[in-house]
Structures are given as structure tokens and as C-alpha cells.
C-alpha positions as CSV (number, residue, x, y, z in Angstrom):
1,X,87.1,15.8,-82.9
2,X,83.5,15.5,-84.1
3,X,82.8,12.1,-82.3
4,X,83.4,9.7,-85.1
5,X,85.5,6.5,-84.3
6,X,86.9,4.4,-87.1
7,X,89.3,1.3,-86.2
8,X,91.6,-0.1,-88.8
9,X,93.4,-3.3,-87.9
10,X,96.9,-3.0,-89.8
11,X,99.9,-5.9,-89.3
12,X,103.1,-4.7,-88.4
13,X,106.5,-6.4,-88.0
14,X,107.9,-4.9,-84.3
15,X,111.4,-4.4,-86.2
16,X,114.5,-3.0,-83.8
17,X,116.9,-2.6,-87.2
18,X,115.7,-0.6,-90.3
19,X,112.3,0.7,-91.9
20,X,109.1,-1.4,-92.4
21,X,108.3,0.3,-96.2
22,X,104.9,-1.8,-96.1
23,X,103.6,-0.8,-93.2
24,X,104.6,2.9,-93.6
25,X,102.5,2.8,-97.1
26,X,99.5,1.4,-95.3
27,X,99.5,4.1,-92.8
28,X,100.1,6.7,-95.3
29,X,97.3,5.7,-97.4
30,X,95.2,5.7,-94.2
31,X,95.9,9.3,-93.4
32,X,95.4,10.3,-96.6
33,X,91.7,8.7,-96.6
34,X,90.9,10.1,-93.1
35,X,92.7,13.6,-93.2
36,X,92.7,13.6,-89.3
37,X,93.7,17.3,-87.0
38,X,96.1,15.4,-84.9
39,X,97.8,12.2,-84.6
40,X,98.7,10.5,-81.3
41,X,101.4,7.7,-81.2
42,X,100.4,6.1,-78.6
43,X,104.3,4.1,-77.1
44,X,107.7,4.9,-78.5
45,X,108.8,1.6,-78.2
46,X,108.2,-0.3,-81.4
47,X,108.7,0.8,-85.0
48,X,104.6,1.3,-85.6
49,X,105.1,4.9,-84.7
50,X,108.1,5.2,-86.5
51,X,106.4,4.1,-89.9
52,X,104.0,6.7,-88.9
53,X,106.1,9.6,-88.1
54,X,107.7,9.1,-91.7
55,X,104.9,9.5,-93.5
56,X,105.6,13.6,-93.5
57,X,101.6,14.0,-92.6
58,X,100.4,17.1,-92.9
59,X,98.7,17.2,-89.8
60,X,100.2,17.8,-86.4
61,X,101.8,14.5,-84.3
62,X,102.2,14.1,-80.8
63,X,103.7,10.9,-79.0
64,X,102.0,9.6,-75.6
65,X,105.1,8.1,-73.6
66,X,104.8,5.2,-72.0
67,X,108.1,3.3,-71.9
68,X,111.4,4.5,-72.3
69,X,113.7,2.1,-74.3
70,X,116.7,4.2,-73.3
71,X,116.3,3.7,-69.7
72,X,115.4,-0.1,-69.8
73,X,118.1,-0.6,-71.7
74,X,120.7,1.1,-69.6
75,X,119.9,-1.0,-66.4
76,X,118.5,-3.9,-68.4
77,X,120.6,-6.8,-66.5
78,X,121.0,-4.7,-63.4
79,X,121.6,-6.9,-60.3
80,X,122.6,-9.9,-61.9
81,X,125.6,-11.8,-62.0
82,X,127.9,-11.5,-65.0
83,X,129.1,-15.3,-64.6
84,X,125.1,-15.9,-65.2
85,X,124.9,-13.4,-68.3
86,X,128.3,-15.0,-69.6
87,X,128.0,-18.9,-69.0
88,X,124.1,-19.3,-67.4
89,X,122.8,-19.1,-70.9
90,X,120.5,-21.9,-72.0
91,X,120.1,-23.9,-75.1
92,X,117.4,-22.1,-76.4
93,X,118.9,-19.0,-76.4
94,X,122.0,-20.3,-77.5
95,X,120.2,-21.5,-80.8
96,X,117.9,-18.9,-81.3
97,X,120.7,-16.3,-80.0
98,X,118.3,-14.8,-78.1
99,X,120.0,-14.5,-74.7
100,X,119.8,-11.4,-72.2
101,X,122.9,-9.6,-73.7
102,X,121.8,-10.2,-77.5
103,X,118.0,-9.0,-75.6
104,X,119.7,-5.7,-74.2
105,X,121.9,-4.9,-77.5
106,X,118.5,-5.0,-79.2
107,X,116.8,-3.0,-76.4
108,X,119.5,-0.2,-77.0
109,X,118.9,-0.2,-80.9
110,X,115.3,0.2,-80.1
111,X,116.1,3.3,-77.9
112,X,118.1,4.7,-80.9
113,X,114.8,4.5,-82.9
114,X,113.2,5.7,-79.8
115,X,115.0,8.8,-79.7
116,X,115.0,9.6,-83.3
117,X,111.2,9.9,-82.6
118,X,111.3,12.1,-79.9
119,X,113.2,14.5,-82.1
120,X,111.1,14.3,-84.9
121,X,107.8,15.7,-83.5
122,X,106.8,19.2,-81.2
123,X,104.6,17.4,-78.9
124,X,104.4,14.9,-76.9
125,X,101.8,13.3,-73.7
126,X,103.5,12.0,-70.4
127,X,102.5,11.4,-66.6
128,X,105.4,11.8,-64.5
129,X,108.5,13.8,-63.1
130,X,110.7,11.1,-65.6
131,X,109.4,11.2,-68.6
132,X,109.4,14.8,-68.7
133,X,112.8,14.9,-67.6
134,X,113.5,12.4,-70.6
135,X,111.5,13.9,-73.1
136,X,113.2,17.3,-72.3
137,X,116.8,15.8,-72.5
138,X,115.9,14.1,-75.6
139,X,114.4,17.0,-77.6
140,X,115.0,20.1,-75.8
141,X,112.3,22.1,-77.5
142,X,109.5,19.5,-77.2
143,X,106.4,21.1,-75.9
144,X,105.3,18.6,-72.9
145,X,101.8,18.4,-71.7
146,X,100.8,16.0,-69.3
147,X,97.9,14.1,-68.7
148,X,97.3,11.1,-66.6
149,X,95.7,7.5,-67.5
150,X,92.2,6.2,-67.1
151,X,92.9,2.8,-65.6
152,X,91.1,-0.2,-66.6
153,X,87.3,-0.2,-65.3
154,X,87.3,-3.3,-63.4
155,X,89.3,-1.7,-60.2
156,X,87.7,1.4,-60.0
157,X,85.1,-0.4,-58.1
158,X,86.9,-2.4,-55.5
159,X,87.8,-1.0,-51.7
160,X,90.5,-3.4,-50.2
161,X,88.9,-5.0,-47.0
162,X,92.1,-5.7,-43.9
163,X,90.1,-8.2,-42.8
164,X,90.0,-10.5,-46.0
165,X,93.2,-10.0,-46.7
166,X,95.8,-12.9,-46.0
167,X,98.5,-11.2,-43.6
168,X,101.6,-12.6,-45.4
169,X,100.6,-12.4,-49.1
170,X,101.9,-9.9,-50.8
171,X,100.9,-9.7,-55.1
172,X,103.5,-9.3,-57.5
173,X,104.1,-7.6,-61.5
174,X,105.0,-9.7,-64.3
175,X,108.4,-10.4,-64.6
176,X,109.8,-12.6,-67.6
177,X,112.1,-9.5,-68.2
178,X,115.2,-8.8,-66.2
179,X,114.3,-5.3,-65.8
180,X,111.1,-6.2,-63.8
181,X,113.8,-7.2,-61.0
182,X,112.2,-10.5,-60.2
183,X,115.4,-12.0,-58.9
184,X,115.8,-9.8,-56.5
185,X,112.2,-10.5,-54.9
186,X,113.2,-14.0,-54.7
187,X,116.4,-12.3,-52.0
188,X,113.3,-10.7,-49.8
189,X,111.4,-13.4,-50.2
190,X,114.5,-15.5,-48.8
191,X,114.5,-12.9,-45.8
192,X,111.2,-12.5,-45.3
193,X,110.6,-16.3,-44.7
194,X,113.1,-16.1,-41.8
195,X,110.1,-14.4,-39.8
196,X,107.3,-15.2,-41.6
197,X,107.7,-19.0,-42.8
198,X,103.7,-18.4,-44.3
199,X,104.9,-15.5,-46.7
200,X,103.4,-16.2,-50.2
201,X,104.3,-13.5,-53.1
202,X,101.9,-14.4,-56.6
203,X,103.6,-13.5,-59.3
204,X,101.3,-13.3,-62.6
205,X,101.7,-13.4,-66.0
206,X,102.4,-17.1,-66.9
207,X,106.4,-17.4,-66.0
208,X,107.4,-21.0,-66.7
209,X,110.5,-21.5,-64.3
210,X,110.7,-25.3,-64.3
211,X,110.5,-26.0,-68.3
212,X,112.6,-28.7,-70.0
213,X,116.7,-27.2,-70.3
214,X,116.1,-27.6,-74.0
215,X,113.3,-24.9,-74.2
216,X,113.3,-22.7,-71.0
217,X,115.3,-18.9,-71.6
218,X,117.8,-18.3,-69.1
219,X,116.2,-16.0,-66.6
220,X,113.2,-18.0,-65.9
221,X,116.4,-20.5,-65.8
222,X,118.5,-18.1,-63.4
223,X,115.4,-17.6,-61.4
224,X,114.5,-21.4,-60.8
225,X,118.0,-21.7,-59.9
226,X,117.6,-18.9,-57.1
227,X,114.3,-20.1,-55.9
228,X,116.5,-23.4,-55.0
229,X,119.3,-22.0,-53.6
230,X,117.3,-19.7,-51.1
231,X,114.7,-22.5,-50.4
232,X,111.7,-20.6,-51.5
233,X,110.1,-23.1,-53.7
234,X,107.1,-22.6,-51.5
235,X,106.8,-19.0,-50.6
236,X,106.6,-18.0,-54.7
237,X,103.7,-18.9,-56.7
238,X,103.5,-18.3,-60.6
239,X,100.1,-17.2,-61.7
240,X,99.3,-17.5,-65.5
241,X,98.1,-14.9,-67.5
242,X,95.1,-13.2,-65.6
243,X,92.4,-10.6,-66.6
244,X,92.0,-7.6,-64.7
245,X,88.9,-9.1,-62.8
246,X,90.9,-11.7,-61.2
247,X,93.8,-9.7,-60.7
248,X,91.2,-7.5,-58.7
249,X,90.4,-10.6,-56.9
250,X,94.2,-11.1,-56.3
251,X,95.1,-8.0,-55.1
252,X,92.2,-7.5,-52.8
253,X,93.4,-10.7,-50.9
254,X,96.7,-9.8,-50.6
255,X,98.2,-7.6,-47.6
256,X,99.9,-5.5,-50.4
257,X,100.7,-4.9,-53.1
258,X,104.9,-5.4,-54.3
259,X,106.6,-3.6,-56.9
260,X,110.3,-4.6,-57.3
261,X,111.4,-3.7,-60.5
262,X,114.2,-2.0,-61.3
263,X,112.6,0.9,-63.9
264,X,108.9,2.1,-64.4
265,X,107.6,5.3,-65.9
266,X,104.0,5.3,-64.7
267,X,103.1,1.8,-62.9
268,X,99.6,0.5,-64.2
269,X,99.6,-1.9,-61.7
270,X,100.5,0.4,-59.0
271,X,98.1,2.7,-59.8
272,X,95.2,-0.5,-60.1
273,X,96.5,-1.0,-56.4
274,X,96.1,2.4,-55.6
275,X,93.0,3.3,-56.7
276,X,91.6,-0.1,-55.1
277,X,93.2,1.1,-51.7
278,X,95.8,-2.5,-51.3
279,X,98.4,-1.1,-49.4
280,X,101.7,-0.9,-51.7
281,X,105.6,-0.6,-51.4
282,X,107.3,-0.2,-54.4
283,X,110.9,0.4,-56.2
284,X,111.7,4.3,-56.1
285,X,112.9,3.7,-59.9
286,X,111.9,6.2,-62.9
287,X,108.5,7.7,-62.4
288,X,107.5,5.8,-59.3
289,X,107.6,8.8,-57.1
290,X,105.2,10.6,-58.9
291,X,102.7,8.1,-57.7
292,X,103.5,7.6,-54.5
293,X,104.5,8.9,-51.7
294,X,107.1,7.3,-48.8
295,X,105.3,6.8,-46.4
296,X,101.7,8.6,-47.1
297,X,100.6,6.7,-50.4
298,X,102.7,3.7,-50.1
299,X,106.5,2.8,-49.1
300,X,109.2,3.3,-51.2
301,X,112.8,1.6,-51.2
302,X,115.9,1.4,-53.3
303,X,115.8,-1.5,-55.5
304,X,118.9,-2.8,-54.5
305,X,118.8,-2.7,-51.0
306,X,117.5,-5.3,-49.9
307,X,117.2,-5.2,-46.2
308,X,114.9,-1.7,-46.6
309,X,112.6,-3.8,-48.4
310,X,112.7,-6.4,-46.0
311,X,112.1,-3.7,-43.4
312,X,109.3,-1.9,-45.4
313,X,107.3,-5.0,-46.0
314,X,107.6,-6.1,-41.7
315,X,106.0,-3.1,-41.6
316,X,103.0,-4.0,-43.8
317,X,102.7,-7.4,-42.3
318,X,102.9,-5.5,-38.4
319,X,100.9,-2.2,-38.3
320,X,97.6,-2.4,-39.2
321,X,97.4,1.1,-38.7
322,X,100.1,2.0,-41.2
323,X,97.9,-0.1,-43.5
324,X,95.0,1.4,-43.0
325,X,96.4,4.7,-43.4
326,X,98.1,3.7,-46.8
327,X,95.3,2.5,-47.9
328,X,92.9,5.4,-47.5
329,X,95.7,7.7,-48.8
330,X,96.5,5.7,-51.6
331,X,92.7,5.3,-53.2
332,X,91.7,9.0,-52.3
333,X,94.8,9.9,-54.8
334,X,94.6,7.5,-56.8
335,X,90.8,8.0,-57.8
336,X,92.2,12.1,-58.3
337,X,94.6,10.9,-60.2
338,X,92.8,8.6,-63.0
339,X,89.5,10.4,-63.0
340,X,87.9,9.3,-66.3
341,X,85.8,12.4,-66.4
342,X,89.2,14.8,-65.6
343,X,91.8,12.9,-67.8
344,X,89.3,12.8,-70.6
345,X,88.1,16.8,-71.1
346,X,91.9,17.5,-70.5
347,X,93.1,15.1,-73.1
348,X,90.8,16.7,-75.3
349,X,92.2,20.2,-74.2
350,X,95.6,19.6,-75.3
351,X,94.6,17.9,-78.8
352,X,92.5,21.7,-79.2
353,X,95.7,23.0,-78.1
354,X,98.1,21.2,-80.3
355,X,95.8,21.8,-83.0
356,X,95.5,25.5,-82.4
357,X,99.5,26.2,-81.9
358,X,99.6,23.9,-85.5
359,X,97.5,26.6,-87.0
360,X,99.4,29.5,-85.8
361,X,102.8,28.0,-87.4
């Protein structure tokens, strides 16, 4: 609380099945060096915070949600075809055993962890209507404060521009995890290029869809297999890994930006589109709501039907106005919402106040 910053860089072994010992005797020792007021655990998804949380510190500890291993697991798979779960799996993940169902068994051993963490501490940080409903469910006598995210700096500064934006591009979210709901873009896609033969959806973040059968895991696999059988080979493009300037440069050229995956808590890169003012539509899944609006701050749709999003996107590619609207809407809250001046005095409030309810224990 008195300004100073001191960064230790400790290795840890992301372990879904028992305790890392090492690791939880390096972060002891480094509590006990820096004697800090309050601890923050930033993610409840890994075992880092875990270790952390067993250390018995004397100090208070709160976890900042971000992900919610519970929920990913329960609709890990969702939408695709249990013939491609049971017999689509590929050779890689039949030696490394590493397939989707092996993925979401882990996934629900992780939320096991993830839960036993929740219970273990008073406090914890979120942003939106679902994670306090989760938090809440979890550990009914949690005290929940909430506090929204600065975003990256690079987008703050960007104002999407109608008239150098391409009318059928839309920008995609990473997607080399099931949940991310890639497979059933490639359906709208399929649609979509019934009216608009030009449509073009980027998707970033390095998916290889076309690598040898002896290395590629089966839903990169299960999604080269759809692109073929809708005939969208075209109309999808894999981006590799960007950095936020040039998915800035990305966005702002798109017509909108498309979230269609099937959970989210708070959406980064909704929010980046937001607060840059690209027009969005979105999966109504988990937390999405909370940052946007049907049909004031963006379109929403159910992730499953697919015809809604088909309908949703004609819009953005038809009425100008609409986008125009959205995207005026969508930056004014958006800039509200991830102040850095706001979010930053009233993340420091509720450390004071975790600290001060400590003290009164």
C-alpha cells in the first residue's frame, strides 16, 4: 500500500491432480520475507493460487475471478457430435491421451480445485452478474466486491471508422478450445456465404487446421473437416498469434466484431471492441450480458441457434445506422466501464476494506 513494487518470477507446474509442495514452500518463504496486508490471487484456474492459499498466511486473501473451471467444464464439448468425441480422435491424442474427453475430465478436476479455493477464502474480486452468482453458490458467505478491468492500452485510443471498414469482415476470438464454439461459426459462416459470397471471419491466435494426421489434435481436425464439408475454405482465415496493436488494426477493419463461444465470464476481447467502438454480436453465455446490451451495446444471440446469428450479423452487414448506433453506445460504455483512473482508486478501496474488516476479526 505504500507504493513499493517487487516482482518475483517463481516456476510452477499447472497441476489438475494433487499439491505442488515446492512451489507452496517458495511462496511461503516469499510471504514471510514481504509480510504483505493483503494477497490477491489473481485466476482460480491453475494450482498457483492453490499453493498459495495453503500456505495459512497470516494476512488476508482475496481471489480475482476470471474463469470459472466449473462452468467450462460443464459445456466443454457442447454442440459437437459424439461420433466425433468417440471415433474423430486423432493420432496425437491417441498417444499422448490427450483427446477432448480426457481434456474435459481434467477440466472438471480443475474445477474441484477451483472450488475448494473459493471456500477457503472471505473475499473475492469479480465483474459480472455470473461470477457473482457462482461465487455466491460456491461459498455462500463470500463477501463479493466487484470491480471492473483496465483493458490493455493499445485500444483505448482507437475510434472505429464505417468507412474503412470492409462490409463482410467480421473478427473472430481464439478458438483451439472447444468451448470457444468455433465449430459452430464455421455453420454461420456456411449461411452467411449464401448472401454474402465475400464474407471473410479472421480468426486469431495461430490455429493450425491443415497439419499432418500424425500431429494435428482432433478439433483443429473436426474443424478442417467442417470447413470442407460446408465449402468455406475461403470465407475463414487463421491469423497467428497477434499483439494487441495489430489486433487493433484487425478489428478496426472489420464490420464487427464476432463472439461465438459457448462460455465467457467477462470478454477481454469484447470489451477491446467496445471501447474501440467496432460494432459487436456476441454469444449471450455466462457473463456476456453484463457487457452488453441486445440491441443498444451490441447484439446478442443464443449460441446454439444458428439462424439468430445468421440474422443478427445481416443486420450488421445491412444497417449502417444500427452500426453506427452500436458503435457510439458501445465505446461511451465501454470507456465507463474500464476507466483506468475509476477501476484503479476503487481497487485500492476494497484492498483498505478487506484490510480494515481483517482487523476487526
Amino acid at each position: 500500500m505504500d507504493g513499493k513494487k517487487v516482482v518475483y518470477f517463481v516456476r510452477a507446474n499447472q497441476v489438475a491432480i494433487g499439491r505442488d509442495k515446492v512451489l507452496e514452500e517458495k511462496l511461503c518463504s516469499i510471504v514471510a520475507e514481504e509480510n504483505p496486508d493483503v494477497i490477491d490471487v489473481q485466476g482460480t484456474e491453475f494450482s498457483f493460487g492453490d499453493s498459495l492459499i495453503n500456505c495459512n498466511v497470516k494476512c488476508p486473501v482475496c481471489v480475482t475471478i476470471q474463469g470459472l473451471a466449473g462452468a467450462c467444464a460443464d459445456v466443454y464439448v457442447k454442440g459437437m457430435p459424439l461420433k466425433t468425441l468417440l471415433f474423430g480422435r486423432s493420432k496425437r491424442d491417441n498417444k499422448k491421451m490427450n483427446g477432448l474427453l480426457e481434456r474435459k475430465i481434467m477440466m472438471h478436476i480443475r474445477a474441484v480445485k477451483t472450488d475448494k479455493m473459493i471456500r477457503k477464502v472471505k473475499y473475492c474480486i469479480g465483474r459480472t452478474h455470473f461470477d457473482k452468482a457462482e461465487a455466491e453458490r460456491i461459498n455462500p458467505e463470500i463477501k463479493y466486491f466487484s470491480c471492473n478491468r483496465i483493458l490493455r492500452s493499445d485500444f483505448y485510443s482507437y475510434s472505429w471508422d464505417i468507412e474503412k471498414a470492409e462490409k463482410h469482415k467480421l473478427f473472430g476470438i481464439r478458438s483451439e478450445i472447444p468451448y470457444k464454439g468455433l465449430h459452430y461459426a464455421v455453420k454461420v459462416i456456411a449461411k452467411l456465404k449464401e448472401k454474402y459470397p465475400d464474407v471473410l471471419l479472421e480468426v486469431p491466435g495461430g490455429l493450425k487446421v491443415d497439419e499432418p494426421l500424425s500431429s494435428i489434435a482432433s478439433y483443429p481436425k473436426y474443424i478442417n473437416e467442417l470447413i470442407g464439408k460446408y465449402g468455406v475454405r475461403e470465407n475463414i482465415s487463421f491469423l497467428p498469434s497477434l499483439n494487441p496493436q495489430e489486433i487493433a488494426e484487425h478489428m478496426m477493419s472489420s464490420r464487427a466484431f464476432y463472439q461465438y463461444s459457448v462460455i465467457e465470464n467477462s470478454p477481454n476481447s469484447l470489451a477491446e471492441a467496445q471501447v474501440m467502438g467496432v460494432p459487436s454480436v456476441a454469444s449471450d453465455v455466462g457473463g456476456t450480458s453484463s457487457y452488453a446490451e441486445d440491441g443498444v451495446s451490441g447484439l446478442l444471440f443464443e449460441v446454439d441457434n444458428i439462424d439468430e446469428c445468421v440474422e443478427k450479423i445481416s443486420r450488421i452487414f445491412e444497417e449502417d445506422e444500427l452500426c453506427l448506433t452500436l458503435s457510439v453506445n458501445e465505446k461511451k460504455l465501454a470507456e465507463e466501464r474500464h476507466d483506468v483512473k475509476t477501476n484503479t482508486e476503487k481497487l485500492i478501496l476494497i484492498y483498505r476494506e478487506i484490510i480494515s474488516k481483517n482487523k476487526e476479526r
